[in-house]
C-alpha positions in Angstrom: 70.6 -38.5 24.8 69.5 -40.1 28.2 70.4 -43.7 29.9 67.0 -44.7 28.4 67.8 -44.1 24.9 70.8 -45.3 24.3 69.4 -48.5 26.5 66.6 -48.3 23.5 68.8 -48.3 20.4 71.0 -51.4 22.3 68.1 -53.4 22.8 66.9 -52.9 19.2 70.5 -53.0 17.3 70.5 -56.9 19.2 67.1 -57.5 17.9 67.9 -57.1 14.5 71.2 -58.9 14.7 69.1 -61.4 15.3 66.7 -61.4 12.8 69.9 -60.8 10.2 71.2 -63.9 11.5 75.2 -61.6 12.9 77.1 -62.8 15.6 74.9 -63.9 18.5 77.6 -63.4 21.1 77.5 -59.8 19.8 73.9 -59.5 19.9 73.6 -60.6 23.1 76.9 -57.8 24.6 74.3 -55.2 23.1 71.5 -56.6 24.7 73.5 -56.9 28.0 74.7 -53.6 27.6 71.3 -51.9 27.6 69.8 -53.9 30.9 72.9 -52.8 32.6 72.3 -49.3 31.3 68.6 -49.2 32.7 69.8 -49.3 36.0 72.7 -47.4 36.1 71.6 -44.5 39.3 73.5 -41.7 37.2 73.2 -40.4 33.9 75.9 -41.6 31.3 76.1 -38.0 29.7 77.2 -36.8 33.1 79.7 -39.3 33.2 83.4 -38.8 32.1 84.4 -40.7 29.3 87.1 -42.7 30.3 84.8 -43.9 33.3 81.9 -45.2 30.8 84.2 -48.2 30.4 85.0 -48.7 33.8 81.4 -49.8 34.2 80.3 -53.4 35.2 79.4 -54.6 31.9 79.9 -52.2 29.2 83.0 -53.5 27.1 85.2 -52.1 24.6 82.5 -52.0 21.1 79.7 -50.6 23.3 81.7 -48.3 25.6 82.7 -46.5 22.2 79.3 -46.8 21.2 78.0 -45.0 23.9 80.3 -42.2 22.9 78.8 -42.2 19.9 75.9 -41.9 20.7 76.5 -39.1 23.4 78.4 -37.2 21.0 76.9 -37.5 17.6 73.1 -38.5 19.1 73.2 -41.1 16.1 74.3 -44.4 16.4 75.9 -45.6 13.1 75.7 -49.4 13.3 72.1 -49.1 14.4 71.4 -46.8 11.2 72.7 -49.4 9.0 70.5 -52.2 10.1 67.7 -49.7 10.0 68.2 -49.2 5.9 68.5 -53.3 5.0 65.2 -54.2 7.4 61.9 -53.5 5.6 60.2 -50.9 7.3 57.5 -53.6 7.7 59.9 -56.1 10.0 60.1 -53.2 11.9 56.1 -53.1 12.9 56.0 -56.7 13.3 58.8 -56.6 15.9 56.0 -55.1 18.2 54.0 -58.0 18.2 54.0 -59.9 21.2 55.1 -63.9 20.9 57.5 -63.6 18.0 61.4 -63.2 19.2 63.8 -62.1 16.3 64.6 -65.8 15.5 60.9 -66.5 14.4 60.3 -63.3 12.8 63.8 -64.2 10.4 62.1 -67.3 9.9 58.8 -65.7 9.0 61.1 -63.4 6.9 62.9 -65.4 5.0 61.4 -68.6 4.8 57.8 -67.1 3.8 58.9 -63.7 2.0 56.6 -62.1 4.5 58.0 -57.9 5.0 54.3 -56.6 6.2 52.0 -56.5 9.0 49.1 -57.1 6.7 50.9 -59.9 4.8 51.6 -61.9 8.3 47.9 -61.9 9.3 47.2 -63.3 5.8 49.9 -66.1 6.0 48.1 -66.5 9.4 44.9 -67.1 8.0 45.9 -69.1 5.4 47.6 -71.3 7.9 51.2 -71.0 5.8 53.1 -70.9 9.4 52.0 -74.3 10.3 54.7 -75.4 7.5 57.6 -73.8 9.4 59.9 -75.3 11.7 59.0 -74.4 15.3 55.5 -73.3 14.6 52.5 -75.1 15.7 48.5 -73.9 15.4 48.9 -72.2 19.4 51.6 -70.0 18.0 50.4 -69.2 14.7 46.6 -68.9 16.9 48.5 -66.6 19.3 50.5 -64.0 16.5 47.0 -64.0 14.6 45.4 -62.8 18.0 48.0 -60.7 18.9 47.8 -58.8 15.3 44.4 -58.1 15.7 45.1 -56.5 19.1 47.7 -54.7 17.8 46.2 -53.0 14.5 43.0 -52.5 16.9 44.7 -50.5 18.9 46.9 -48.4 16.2 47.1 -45.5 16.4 45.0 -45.0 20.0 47.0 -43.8 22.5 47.8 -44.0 26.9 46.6 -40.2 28.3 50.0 -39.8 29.9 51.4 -40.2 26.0 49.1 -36.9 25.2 48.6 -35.0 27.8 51.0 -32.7 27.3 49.7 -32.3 23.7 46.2 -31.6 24.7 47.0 -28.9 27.1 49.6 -27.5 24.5 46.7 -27.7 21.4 44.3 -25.8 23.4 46.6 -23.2 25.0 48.1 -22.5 21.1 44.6 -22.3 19.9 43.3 -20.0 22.6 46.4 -17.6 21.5 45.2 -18.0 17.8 41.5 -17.1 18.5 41.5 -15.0 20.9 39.4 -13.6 21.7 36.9 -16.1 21.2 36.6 -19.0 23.7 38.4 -22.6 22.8 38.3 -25.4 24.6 39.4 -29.0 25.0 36.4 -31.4 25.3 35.5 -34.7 24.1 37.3 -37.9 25.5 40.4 -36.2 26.8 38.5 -33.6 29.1 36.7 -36.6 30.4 40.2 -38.1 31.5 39.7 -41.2 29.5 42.8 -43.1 30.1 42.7 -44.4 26.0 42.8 -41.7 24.0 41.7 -42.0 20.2 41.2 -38.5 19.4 42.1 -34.8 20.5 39.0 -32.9 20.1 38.8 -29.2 21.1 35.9 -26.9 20.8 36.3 -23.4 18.8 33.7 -20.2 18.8 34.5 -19.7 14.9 33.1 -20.6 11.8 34.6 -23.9 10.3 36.2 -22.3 7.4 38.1 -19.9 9.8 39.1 -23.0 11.5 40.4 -24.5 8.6 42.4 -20.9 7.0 43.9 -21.3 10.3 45.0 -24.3 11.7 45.7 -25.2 7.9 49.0 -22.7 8.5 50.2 -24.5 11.6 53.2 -26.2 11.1 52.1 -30.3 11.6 48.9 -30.5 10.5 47.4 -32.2 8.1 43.4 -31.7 6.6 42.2 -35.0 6.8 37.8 -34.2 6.6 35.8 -31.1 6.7 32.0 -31.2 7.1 29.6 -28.2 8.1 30.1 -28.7 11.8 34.2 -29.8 12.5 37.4 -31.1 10.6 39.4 -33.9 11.1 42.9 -33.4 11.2 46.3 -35.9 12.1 49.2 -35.1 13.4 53.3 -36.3 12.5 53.1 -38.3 15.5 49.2 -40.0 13.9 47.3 -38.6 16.5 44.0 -37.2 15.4 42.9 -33.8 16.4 39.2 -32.9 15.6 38.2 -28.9 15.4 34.5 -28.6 16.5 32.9 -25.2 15.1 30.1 -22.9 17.2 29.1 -19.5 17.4 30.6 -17.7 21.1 26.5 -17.5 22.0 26.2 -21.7 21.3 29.6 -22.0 23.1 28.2 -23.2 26.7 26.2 -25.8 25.2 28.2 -27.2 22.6 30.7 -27.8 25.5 28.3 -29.7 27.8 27.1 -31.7 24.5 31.0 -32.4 23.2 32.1 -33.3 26.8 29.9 -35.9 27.9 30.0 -39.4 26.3 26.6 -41.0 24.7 25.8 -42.7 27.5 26.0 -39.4 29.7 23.8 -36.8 27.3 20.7 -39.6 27.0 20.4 -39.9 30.9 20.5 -36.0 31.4 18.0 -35.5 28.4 16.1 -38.5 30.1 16.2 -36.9 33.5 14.3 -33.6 32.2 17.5 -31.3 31.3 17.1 -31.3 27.8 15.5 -27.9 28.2 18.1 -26.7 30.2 20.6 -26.7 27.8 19.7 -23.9 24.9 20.3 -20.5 26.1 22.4 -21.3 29.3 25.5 -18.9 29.8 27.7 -21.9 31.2 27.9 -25.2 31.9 27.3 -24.5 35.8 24.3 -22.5 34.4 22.8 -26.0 32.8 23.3 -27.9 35.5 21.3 -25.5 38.0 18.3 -25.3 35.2 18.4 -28.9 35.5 18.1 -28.9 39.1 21.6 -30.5 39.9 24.6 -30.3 41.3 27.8 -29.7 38.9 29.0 -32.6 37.5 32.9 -33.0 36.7 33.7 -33.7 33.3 35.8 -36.6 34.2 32.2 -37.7 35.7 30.1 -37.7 32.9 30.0 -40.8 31.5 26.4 -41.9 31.9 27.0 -44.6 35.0 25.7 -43.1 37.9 26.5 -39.4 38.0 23.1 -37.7 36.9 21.2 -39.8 39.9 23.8 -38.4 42.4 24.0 -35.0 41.1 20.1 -35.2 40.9 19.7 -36.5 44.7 22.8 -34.2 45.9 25.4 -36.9 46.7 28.2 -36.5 44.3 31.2 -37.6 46.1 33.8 -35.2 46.5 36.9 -36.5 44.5 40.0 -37.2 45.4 43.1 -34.8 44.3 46.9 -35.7 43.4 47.9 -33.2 47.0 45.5 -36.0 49.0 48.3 -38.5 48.6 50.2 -38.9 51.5 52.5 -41.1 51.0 53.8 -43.7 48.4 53.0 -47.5 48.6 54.0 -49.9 46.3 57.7 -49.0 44.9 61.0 -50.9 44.1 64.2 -50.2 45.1 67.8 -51.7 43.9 67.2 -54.3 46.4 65.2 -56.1 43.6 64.9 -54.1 39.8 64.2 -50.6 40.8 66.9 -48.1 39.6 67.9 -45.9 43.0 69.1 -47.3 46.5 66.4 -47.8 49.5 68.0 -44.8 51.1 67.5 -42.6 47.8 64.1 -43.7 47.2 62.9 -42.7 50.8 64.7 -39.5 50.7 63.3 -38.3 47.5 60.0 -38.7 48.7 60.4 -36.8 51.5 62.0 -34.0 50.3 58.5 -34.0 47.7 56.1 -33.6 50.8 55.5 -37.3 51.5 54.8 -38.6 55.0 56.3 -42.5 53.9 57.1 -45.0 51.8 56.1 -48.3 51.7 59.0 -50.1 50.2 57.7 -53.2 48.9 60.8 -54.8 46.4 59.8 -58.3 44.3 59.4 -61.5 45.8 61.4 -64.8 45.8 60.1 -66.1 42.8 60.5 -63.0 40.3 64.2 -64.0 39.6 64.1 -61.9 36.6 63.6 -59.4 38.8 65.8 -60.1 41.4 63.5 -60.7 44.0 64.3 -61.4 47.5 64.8 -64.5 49.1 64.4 -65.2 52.4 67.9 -63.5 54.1 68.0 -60.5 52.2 64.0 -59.5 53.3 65.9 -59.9 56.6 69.0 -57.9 55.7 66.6 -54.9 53.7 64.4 -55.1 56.9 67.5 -54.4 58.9 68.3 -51.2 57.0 64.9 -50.0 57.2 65.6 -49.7 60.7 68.3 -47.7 60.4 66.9 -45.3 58.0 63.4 -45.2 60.5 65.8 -43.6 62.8 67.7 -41.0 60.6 64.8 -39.8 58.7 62.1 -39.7 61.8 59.1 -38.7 61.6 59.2 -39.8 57.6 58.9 -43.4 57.8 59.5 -46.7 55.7 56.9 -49.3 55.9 58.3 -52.6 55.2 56.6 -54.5 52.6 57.1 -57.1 49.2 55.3 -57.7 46.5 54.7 -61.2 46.8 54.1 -63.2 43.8 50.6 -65.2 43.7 51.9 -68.4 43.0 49.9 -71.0 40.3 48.2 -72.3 43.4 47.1 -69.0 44.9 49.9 -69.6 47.3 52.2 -66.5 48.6 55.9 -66.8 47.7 56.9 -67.1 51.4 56.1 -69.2 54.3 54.2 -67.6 57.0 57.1 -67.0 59.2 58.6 -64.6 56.2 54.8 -63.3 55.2 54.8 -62.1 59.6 57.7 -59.8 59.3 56.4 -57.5 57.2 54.2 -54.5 58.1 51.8 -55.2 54.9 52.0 -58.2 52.1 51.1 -56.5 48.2 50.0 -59.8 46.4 50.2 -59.7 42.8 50.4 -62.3 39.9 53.4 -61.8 37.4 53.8 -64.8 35.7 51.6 -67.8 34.0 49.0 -65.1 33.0 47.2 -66.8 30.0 44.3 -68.0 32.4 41.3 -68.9 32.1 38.5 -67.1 34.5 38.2 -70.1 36.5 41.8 -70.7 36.9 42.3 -66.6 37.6 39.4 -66.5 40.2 40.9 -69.5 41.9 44.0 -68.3 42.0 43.2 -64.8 43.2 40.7 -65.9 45.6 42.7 -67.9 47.4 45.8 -65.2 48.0 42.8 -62.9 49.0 41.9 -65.2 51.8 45.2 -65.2 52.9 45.1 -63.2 56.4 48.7 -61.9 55.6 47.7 -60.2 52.1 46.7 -56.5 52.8 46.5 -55.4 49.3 45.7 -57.0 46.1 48.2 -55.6 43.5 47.2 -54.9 39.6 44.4 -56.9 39.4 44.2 -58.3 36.0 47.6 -57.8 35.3 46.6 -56.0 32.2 49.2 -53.7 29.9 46.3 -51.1 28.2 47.0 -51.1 24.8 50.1 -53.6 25.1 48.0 -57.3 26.8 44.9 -57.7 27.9 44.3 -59.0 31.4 43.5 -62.7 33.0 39.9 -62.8 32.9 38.6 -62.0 35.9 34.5 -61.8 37.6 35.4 -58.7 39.3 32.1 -58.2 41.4 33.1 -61.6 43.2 37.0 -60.4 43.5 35.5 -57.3 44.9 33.2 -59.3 47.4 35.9 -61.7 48.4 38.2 -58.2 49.3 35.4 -57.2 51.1 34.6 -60.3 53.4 39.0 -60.4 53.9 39.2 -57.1 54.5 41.5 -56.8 51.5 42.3 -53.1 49.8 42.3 -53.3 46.4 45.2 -50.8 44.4 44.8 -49.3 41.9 48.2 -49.3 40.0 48.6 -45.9 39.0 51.3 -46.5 36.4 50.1 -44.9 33.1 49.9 -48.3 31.1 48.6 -50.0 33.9 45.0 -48.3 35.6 44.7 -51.3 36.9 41.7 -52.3 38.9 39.7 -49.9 35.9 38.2 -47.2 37.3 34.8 -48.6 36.3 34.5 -50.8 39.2 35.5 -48.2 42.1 32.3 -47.6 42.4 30.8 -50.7 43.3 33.9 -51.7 45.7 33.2 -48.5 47.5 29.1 -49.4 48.0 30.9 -53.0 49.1 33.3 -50.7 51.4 36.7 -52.2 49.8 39.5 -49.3 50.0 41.6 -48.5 47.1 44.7 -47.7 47.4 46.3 -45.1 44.6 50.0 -46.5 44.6 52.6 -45.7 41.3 54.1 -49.2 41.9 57.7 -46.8 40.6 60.5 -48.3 40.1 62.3 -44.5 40.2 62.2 -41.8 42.0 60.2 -40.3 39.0 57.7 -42.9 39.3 56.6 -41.4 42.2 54.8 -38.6 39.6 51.8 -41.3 38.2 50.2 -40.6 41.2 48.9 -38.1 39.1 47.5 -40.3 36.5 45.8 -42.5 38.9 44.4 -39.5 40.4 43.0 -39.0 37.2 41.7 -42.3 36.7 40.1 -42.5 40.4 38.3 -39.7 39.7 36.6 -41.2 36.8 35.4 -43.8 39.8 34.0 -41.2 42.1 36.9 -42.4 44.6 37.3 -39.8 47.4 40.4 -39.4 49.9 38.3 -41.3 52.8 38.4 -44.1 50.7 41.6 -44.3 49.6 44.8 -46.3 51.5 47.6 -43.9 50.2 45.7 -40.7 51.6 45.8 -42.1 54.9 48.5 -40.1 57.2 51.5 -42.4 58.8 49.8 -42.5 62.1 46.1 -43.4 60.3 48.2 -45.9 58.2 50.2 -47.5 61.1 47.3 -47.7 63.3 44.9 -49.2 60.7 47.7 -51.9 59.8 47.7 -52.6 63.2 44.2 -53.2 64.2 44.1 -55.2 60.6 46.4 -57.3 62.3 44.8 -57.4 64.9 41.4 -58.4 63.5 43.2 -61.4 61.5 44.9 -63.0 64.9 48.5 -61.8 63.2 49.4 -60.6 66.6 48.7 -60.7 70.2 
């Protein structure tokens, strides 16, 4: 069991002390317990025993806890609140804007144990009569519901990718050898994923005899042409059924969305489809250039592959260096030093070590003498670990105003300013535009972090007109990131394509908090793709000289320095 689990089962055990109304000064030692466990640098099961309790804030009940937990992999207290909370409690735990305290009242008062039951009492307006509840709460948990069941059951891409690979390799192996593929959504790259779907040269009932045999699966639909299966873990697989001969065409036609298949058919290659011996074949009887799957989603890909001027995509190896990650100078889990090392050792030219802002308390963000004092030790590491190089950078807050969260004076030291709003984000558009506009005018802000500060499948983002974001990042000179962390995509790749006819750079950046955050570069690889993004165009593929020097002459350009 690693740091994050045991940090998991803490954080839930306090929640439902809550809710059952225990001790709240023991609640709160378990909740305390698993945020000082989050950021512990080493792993509790590689620590001795006796040592676990010499840590900063684990006590006697959870020290032994721990034990337990590293021992047994169970954690008996936990179990126990487990069996006397309705499974249903459980589920509405996950919905944002109710803490433990109003979900006991909701419990208790109302006799409410369901999902299904709370959106009811919602609708009937029966949390207006409790204590502490007023229409913008009961407005807000109604609203939050329907997000929530909307999105059951759907799932990130990094939660299945490993799945999808798996599926089709263990499905080659059982038809071999007739050809299997993944296709649908997931070859694509979607970064939701609401279904597995793989193609298989076999009849359906073939299909069925044998995936019926696999251990997890569960028949869900059959008709003449796939089945519908699920999954333990509720994610659904479909089975699509062809002959080998069909194969290359069933794959173009169970790759590409809607959108994609009526603008090829509309562009003449509806002919080209029957008969062809690959999808590379269908593309030259169409008289264009190969389109990726990721690609083909009917925006602007047939045109370009029709003309000759599909953009050749970025790759994960084009990534240079990292931008945009925390150390434990604010809430990131490994030292400056560590953070830097680690990425040099996996083949990065920098860092760019940009740590929370004044503002972001919660997060223990910097205030003015300790940018001074981290800036001081990037020094010294620029020296050690020569030619790999730290940039020095924050995250600054976009205050309500559109304000930076330092003076000028502050916002000069630095070698690059990420600007990013983390707080007040219920917004309306006009209030979000304002307030992004005017850190985007700001000459000292060189990148615009997470741009609607969305959570995919978690919280929508702040409403945002991104063409005008977009334009105002092109007039400032402003890159644009995309935040490659798995629940975040964020700018969507959908609008890469117009910043890129506005020449606005993106910038890929994993915005980790660990040293293993450095690996989402991968996923918003992925997701770049999708938005025809190639390395030219992108921030983190410059090289450290490319970098330095265009930070400079962006300096430059804004009057930063002489």
């Amino acid at each position: 069991m690693d740091n994050y689990a045991i940090a998991d089962n803490f954080a839930l055990l306090s929640k439902l002390m809550d809710i059952h109304g225990e001790n709240s000064f023991k609640a709160k030692s378990f909740a305390s317990a698993a945020f000082t466990i989050e950021k512990l640098p080493g792993q509790l099961k590689d620590t001795p025993h006796n040592d676990i309790f010499k840590i900063k804030g684990i006590g006697e009940s959870t020290g032994k806890a721990i034990i337990e937990m590293l021992e047994n992999q169970r954690f008996a207290l936990l179990d126990h609140y487990l069996e006397v909370t309705p499974p249903g409690i459980l589920e509405i735990m996950k919905i944002k804007g109710l803490g433990p305290k109003k979900i006991a009242t909701i419990w208790k008062e109302l006799e409410v144990e369901s999902m299904g039951e709370l959106l009811y009492a919602c609708n009937e307006n029966r949390l207006l009569l409790l204590k502490g509840f007023g229409q913008k709460t009961q407005d807000n948990v109604r609203q939050n519901i329907e997000f929530y069941l909307s999105n059951k059951h759907r799932f990130l891409y990094a939660e299945v990718a490993a799945t999808g690979v798996q599926l089709e390799k263990q499905l080659q192996e059982l038809f071999q050898p007739a050809p299997v593929s993944i296709t649908g959504a997931f070859r694509r790259n979607a970064i939701i994923i609401d279904e597995i779907e793989l193609l298989v040269a076999a009849p359906v009932q073939t299909i069925q005899e044998q995936l019926s045999l696999l251990p997890g699966f569960h028949l869900e639909a059959v008709n003449d042409t796939n089945i519908i299966w699920s999954t333990e873990e509720k994610i659904k697989i479909i089975t699509h059924a062809c002959s080998e001969a069909d194969f290359p065409a069933q794959l173009f036609l169970t790759t590409g969305s809607a959108a994609f298949i009526d603008k090829f058919n509309a562009a003449g290659g509806h002919s080209a489809i029957a008969g062809a011996t690959s999808e590379a074949d269908i593309f030259s009887r169409a008289d264009m250039d190969f389109i990726p799957p990721c690609l083909r989603e009917g925006i602007y890909e047939v045109e370009q592959a029709r003309s000759r001027t599909l953009p050749q995509l970025i790759q994960s190896s084009d990534i240079k260096g990292i931008i945009h990650s925390h150390s434990q100078w604010s809430d990131g889990l490994y030292t400056l030093e560590e953070m830097a090392v680690a990425a040099q050792k996996q083949g990065f030219e920098y860092l760019v070590i940009s740590d929370h802002s004044r503002s972001a308390f919660y997060a223990n963000g910097l205030d003015a003498a300790r940018v001074l004092a981290q800036q001081s030790q990037v020094d010294e590491l620029n020296k050690q670990l020569a030619p790999f190089r730290i940039f020095k950078s924050i995250e600054a807050d976009i205050l309500n105003d559109g304000n930076l969260d330092y003076p000028d004076e502050i916002l000069a030291t630095f070698d690059l300013v990420i600007a990013s709003v983390h707080s007040t984000l219920k917004m309306t558009e006009e209030k979000a535009m304002a307030r992004l506009l005017k850190a985007i005018e700001n000459p000292y802000t060189t990148i615009l972090g997470h741009m609607t500060g969305r959570l995919l499948l978690s919280r929508n983002g702040y409403p945002v007109d991104h063409k005008k974001i977009i334009d105002a990042c092109a007039a400032n000179n402003v890159v644009i990131e995309l935040n490659a962390h798995p629940r975040r995509l964020d700018m969507d790749w959908s609008w890469i394509h117009y910043a890129l006819e506005k020449n606005v750079l993106i910038s890929i950046d994993p915005d980790a908090h660990s040293i293993e955050g450095y690996q989402d570069v991968f996923y918003g690889t992925l997701a770049a793709q999708k938005g025809g993004l190639t390395k030219a165009n992108n921030l983190s593929s410059f090289t450290v000289d490319q970098l330095d020097a265009f930070l400079k002459e962006r300096k430059k350009q804004k009057n930063l320095i002489s």
